[in-house]
C-alpha positions as CSV (number, residue, x, y, z in Angstrom):
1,X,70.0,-2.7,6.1
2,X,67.3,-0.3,7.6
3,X,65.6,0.1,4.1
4,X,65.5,-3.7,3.6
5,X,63.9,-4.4,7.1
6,X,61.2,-2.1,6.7
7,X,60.3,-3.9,3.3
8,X,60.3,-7.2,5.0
9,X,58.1,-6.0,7.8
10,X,56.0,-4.2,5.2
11,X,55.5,-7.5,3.3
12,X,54.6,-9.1,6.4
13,X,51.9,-7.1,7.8
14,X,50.9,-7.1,4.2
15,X,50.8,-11.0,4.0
16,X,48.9,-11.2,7.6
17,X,46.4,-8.7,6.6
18,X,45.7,-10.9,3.7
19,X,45.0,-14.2,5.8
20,X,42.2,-12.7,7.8
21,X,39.7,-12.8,5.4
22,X,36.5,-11.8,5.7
23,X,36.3,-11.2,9.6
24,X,32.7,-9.6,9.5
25,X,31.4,-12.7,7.4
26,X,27.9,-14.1,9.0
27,X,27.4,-17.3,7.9
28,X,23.8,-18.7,6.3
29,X,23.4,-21.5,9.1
30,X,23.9,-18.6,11.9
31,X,21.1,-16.2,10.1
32,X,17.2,-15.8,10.0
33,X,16.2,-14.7,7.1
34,X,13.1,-12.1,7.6
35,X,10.5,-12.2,4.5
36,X,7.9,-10.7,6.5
37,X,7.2,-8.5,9.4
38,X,3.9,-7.3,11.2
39,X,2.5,-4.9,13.7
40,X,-0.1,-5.6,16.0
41,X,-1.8,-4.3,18.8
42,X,-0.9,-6.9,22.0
43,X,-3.0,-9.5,23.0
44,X,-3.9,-8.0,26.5
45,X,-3.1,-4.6,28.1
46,X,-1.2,-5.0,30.9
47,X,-2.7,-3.2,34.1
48,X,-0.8,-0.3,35.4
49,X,0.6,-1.8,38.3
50,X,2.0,-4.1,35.9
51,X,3.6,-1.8,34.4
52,X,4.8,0.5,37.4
53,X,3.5,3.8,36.8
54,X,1.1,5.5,38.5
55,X,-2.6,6.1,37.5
56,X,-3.2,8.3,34.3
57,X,0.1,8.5,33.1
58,X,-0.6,5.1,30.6
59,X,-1.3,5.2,27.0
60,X,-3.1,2.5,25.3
61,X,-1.0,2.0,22.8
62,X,2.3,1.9,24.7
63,X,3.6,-1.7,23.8
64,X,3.3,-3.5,20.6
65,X,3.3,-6.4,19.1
66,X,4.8,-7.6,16.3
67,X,5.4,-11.1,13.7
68,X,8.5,-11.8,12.3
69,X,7.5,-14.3,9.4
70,X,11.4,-16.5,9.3
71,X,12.0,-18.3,6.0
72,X,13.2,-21.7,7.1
73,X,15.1,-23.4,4.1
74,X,14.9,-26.7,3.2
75,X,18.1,-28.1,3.8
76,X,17.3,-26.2,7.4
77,X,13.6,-28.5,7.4
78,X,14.7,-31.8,8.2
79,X,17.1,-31.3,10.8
80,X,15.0,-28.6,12.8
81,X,11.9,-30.8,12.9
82,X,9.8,-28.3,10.8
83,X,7.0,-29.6,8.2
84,X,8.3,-30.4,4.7
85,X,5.4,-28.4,3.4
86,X,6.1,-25.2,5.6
87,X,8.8,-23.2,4.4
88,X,8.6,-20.5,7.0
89,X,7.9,-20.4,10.8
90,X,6.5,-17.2,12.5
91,X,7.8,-15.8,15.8
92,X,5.6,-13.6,17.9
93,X,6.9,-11.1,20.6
94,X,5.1,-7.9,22.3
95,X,7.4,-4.8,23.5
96,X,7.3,-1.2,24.5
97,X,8.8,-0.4,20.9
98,X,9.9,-1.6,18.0
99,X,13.9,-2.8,19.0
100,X,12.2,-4.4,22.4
101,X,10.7,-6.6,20.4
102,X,13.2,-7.2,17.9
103,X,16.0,-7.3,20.9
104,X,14.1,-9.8,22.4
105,X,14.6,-12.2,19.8
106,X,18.5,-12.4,20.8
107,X,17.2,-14.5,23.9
108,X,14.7,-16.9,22.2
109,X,16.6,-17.4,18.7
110,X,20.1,-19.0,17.7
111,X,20.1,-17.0,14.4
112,X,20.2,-13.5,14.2
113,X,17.5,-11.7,12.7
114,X,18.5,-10.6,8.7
115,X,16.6,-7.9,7.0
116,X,18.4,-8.4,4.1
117,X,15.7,-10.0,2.1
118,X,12.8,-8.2,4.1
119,X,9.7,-8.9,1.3
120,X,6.6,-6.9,2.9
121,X,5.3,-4.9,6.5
122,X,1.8,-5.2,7.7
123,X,0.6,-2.6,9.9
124,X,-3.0,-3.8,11.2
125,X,-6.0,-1.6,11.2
126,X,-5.7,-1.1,15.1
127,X,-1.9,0.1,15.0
128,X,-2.4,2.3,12.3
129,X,-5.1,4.0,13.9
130,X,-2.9,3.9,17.5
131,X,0.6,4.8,16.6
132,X,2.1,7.9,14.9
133,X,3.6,5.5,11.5
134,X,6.7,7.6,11.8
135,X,7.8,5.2,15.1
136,X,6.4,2.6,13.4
137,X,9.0,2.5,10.7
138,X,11.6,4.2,12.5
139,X,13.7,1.4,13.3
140,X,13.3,-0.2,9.4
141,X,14.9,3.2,8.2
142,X,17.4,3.0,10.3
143,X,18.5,-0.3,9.8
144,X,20.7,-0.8,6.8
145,X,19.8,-4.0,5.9
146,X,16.4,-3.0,5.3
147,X,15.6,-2.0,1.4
148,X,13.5,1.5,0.8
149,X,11.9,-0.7,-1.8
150,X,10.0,-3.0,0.7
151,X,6.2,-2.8,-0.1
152,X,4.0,-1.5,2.9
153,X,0.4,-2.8,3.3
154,X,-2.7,-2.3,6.2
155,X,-4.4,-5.3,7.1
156,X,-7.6,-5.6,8.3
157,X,-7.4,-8.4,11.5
158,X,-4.6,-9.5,13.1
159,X,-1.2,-9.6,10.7
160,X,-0.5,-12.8,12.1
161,X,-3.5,-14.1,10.6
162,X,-2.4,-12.8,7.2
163,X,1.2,-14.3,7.7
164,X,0.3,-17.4,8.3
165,X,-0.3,-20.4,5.4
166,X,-3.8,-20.4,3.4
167,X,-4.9,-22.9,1.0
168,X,-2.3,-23.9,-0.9
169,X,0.4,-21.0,-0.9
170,X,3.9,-21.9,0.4
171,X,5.0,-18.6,1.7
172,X,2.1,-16.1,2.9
173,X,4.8,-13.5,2.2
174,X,6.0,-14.6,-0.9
175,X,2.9,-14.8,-1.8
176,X,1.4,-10.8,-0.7
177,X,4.5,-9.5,-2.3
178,X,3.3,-11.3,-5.8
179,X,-0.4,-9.9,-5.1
180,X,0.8,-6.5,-4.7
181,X,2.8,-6.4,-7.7
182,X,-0.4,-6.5,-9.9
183,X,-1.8,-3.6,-9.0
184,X,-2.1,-2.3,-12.7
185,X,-4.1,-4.8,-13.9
186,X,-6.5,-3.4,-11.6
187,X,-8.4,-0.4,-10.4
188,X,-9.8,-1.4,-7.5
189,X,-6.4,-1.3,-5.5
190,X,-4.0,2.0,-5.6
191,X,-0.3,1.4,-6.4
192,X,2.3,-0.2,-4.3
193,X,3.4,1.8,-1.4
194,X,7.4,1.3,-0.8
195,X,9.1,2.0,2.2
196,X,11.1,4.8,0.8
197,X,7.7,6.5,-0.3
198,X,6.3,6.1,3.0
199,X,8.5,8.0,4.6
200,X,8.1,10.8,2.5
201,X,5.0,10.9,2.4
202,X,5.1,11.0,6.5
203,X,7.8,13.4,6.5
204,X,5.8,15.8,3.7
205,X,2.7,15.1,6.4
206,X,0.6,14.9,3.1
207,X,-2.7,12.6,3.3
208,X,-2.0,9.9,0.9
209,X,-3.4,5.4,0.8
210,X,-2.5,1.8,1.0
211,X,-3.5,-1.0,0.0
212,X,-5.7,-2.8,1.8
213,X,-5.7,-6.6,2.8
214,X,-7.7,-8.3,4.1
215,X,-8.0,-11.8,5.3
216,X,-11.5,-12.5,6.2
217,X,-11.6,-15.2,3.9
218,X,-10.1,-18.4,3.4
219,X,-7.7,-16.7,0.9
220,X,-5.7,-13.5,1.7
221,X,-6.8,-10.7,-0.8
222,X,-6.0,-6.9,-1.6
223,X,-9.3,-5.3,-1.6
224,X,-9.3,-1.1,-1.4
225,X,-7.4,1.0,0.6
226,X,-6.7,2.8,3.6
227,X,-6.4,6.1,4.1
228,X,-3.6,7.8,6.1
229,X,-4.3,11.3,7.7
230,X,-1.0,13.5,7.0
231,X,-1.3,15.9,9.7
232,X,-0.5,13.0,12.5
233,X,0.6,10.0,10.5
234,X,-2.3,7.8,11.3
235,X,-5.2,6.3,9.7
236,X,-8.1,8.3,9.1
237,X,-10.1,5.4,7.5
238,X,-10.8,3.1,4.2
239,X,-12.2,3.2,1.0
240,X,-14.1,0.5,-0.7
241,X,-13.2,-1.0,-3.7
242,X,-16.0,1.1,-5.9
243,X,-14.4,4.1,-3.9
244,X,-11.0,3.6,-4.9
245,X,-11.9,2.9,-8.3
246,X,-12.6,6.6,-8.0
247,X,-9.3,7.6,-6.2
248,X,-7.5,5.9,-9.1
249,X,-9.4,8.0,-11.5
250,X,-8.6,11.0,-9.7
251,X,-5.5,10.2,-9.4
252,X,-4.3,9.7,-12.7
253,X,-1.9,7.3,-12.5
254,X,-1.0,6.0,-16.1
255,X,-0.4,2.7,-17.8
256,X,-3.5,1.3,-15.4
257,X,-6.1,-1.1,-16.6
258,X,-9.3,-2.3,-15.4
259,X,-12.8,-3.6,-16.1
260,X,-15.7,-1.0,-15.6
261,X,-18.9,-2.9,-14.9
262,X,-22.3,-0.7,-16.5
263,X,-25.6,-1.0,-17.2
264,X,-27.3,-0.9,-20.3
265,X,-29.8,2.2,-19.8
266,X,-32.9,0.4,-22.0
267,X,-32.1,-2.9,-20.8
268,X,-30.9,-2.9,-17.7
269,X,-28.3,-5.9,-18.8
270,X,-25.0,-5.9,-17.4
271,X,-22.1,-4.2,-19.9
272,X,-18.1,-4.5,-19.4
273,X,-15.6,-2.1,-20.8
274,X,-12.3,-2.9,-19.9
275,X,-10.3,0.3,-20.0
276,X,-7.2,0.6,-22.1
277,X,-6.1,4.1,-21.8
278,X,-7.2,7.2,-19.8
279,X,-6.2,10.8,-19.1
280,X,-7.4,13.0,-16.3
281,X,-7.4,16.8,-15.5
282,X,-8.4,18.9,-12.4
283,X,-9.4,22.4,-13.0
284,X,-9.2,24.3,-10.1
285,X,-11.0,28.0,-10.1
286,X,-11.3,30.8,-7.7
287,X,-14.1,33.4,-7.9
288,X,-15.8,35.5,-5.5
289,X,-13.5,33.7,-2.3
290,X,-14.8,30.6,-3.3
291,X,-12.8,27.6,-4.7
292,X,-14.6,24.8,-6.9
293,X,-12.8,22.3,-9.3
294,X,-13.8,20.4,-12.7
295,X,-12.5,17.2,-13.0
296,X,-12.5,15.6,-16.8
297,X,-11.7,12.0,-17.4
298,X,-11.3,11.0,-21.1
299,X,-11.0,7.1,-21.5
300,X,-10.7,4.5,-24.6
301,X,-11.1,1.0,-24.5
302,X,-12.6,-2.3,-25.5
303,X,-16.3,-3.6,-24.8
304,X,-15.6,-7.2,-22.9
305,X,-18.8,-8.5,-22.6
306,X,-22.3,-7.8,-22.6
307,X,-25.6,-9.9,-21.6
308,X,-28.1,-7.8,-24.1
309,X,-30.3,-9.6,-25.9
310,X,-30.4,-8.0,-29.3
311,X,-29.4,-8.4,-32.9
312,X,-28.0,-5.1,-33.2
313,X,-25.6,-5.2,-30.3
314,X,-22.4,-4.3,-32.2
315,X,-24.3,-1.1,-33.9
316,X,-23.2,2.0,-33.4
317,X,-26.6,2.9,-31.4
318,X,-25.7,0.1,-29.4
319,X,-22.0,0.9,-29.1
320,X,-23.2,4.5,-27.6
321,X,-25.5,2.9,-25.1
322,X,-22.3,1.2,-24.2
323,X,-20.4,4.2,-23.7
324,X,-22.7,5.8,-21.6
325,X,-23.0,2.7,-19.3
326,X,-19.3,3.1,-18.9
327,X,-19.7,6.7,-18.4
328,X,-21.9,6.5,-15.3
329,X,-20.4,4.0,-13.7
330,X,-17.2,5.8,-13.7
331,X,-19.1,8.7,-12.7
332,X,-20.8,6.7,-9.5
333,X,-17.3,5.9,-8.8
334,X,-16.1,9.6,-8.8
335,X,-18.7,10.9,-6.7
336,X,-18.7,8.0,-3.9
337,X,-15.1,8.5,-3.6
338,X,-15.8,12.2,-3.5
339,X,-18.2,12.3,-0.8
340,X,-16.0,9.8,1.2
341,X,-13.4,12.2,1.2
342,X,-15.1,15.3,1.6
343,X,-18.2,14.6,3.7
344,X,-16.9,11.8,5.7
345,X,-13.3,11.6,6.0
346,X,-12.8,15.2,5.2
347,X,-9.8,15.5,3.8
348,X,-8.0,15.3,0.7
349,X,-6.3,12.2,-0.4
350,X,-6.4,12.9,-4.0
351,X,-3.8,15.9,-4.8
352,X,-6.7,18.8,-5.1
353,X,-4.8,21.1,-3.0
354,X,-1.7,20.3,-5.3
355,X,-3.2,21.9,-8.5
356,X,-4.0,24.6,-6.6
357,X,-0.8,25.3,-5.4
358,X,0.2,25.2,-8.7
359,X,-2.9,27.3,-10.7
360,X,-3.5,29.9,-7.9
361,X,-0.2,29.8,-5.2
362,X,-1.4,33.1,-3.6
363,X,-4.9,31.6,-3.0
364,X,-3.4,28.5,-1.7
365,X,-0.6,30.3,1.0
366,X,-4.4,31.7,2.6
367,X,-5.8,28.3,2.6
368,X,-2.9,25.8,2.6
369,X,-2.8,25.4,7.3
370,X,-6.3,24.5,7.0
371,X,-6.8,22.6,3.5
372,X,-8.7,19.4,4.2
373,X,-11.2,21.8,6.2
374,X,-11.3,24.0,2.6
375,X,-11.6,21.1,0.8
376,X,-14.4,19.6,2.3
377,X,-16.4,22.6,1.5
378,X,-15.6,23.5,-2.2
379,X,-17.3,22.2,-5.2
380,X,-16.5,19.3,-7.9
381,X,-18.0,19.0,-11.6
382,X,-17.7,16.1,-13.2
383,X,-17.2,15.5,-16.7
384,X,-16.3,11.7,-18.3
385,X,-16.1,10.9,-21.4
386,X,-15.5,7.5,-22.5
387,X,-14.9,5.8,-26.0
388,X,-15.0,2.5,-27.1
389,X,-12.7,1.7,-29.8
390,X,-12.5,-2.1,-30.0
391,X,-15.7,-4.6,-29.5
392,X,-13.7,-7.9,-28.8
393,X,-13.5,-10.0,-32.3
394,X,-16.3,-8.8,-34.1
395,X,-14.6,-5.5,-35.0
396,X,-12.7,-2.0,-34.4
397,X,-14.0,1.7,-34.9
398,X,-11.5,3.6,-37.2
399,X,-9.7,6.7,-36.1
């Protein structure tokens, strides 16, 4: 009798546990979905009395502000009053950190705040050269809703300005995410920069960029990047498109396109190679206590256009003149980027000290505590080499 009692309780604990469903179930009318967020620097400082503390004790970047850009769907649209052609609806709040602001949300929102689908995070210009990054994204790593895939950007301006609707895009950040994913097609822009990447590149305290965005314009664009200092997590400064041209280059980074804008050297008409495929080594030698590198860029692709005015233009003399144009453009672009780095921003953002490490480890143990200072000092040759195998319809080289 014992044996069958316990079976029938069994079964009915069983049968409850099975009519509870899901009890931690959040449903889509309760939620607001997050496809953007940015950080800004706040609107006004508050004074000190303000704030409660005594004189010298305040730092100007001790609150923040920040956008949370809110998809608003369209079954959602009518009944909330919200524009048929605006999908999304920004919500702007200032804090002493990250969670105040996002904590504060609970008091002006019915739906809870989802990361779930978190597209992009815009850090302006102003927070980036403010905050340590680390406590910028501290929060968004800790959050498990939040994707280590999300794509990281610095925007020149306000964020709010780049999260709100230009022209005729629906969804600002629907819309960045799409612009960032074309970075290949492209050399002036460096690769995405993911969350997950971030951090280790934070944690590693190695100087490494961003893209750039800007939204001076009517249209939001990518144009350069920023450059973050490794030692203390901030931004350091920015390099122009030409300049990151010559990051790319130095950097190496494979199946990367482009168009490479010359000039013919007996002309002085415009020539366009569009590069196809390129490889890159850095040399790094150590003689006498000093430490110097060769760069050497090797590069194939196709001549795109040309506005010469001459009857031999797809002749091999020709063809060479075209090389060369593509040659010392490429080479303008190495040594702008160069001087950026070394003269002005002094530091390294392109890996130098890495093949070091590698080539001479004992050297680089002496130097590694103080290597942007090192760097700034040694030399660079630059070699390029670039070969045009294809000159649009009118025919190939062989080989």
């Amino acid at each position: 009798m014992r044996t069958a009692r316990r079976l029938r309780l069994l079964s009915a604990s069983l049968f409850l546990v099975s009519m509870t469903g899901c009890w931690d179930r959040i449903e889509i009318e309760d939620v607001g979905i997050v496809l953007g967020i940015g950080f800004d620097m706040p609107s006004h400082e508050a004074t000190n009395q303000e704030k409660g503390m005594p004189e010298g004790k305040q730092s100007k970047a001790e609150r923040i502000a920040m956008t949370h850009h809110f998809a608003v769907p369209k079954q959602f649209s009518a009944k909330e009053g919200v524009s048929a052609q605006k999908d999304y609806i920004n919500v702007f709040s200032e804090g002493r950190v990250v969670f105040d602001n996002i904590n504060g949300l609970s008091t002006r929102l019915s739906r809870t705040p989802s990361y779930e689908h978190l597209r992009v995070i815009l850090i302006s210009e102003e927070v980036a050269r403010s905050f340590d990054l680390r406590d910028i994204i501290n929060f968004l790593l800790r959050n498990p809703e939040a994707r280590r895939s999300i794509r990281v950007l610095v925007c020149e301006g306000k964020t709010r300005t780049v999260l709100e609707k230009k022209g005729i895009v629906a969804n600002p950040a629907l819309n960045l995410r799409g612009l960032v994913e074309g970075f290949r097609k492209t050399l002036r822009i460096p690769p995405i920069m993911k969350l997950g990447d971030l951090s280790e590149n934070l944690t590693k305290k190695e100087n490494f960029v961003i893209q750039w965005v800007t939204a001076a314009r009517e249209e939001t664009t990518l144009s350069g990047a920023a450059v973050i200092r490794g030692k203390d997590a901030r931004m350091a400064g920015w390099l122009d498109e030409e300049e990151t041209v010559g990051l790319n280059w130095l950097k190496g980074e494979k199946k990367r396109t482009g168009i490479i804008e010359g000039t013919d050297p007996i002309s002085g008409e415009k020539i366009v190679y569009e590069v196809r495929k390129f490889a890159r080594s850095i040399k790094p030698r150590h003689k006498d206590g000093r430490i110097s590198f060769q760069v050497e860029i090797k590069t194939e692709g196709r001549l795109r256009e040309d506005w010469v005015d001459s009857d031999d233009a797809f002749k091999e003399k020709f063809i060479a003149r075209a090389e060369r144009a593509a040659e010392a453009s490429i080479k303008s672009s190495l040594k702008r980027v160069l001087v950026k780095m070394q003269k002005k921003l002094r530091l390294d953002a392109a890996g130098f000290g890495k093949r070091l490490q590698v080539e001479y480890p004992q050297v680089w143990n002496k130097v590694k505590e103080n290597w942007d200072s090192t760097f700034s000092e040694a030399s660079i040759e630059v070699k390029v080499n670039a070969r045009i195998v294809e000159f649009g319809t009118r025919g190939s080289r062989g080989g």
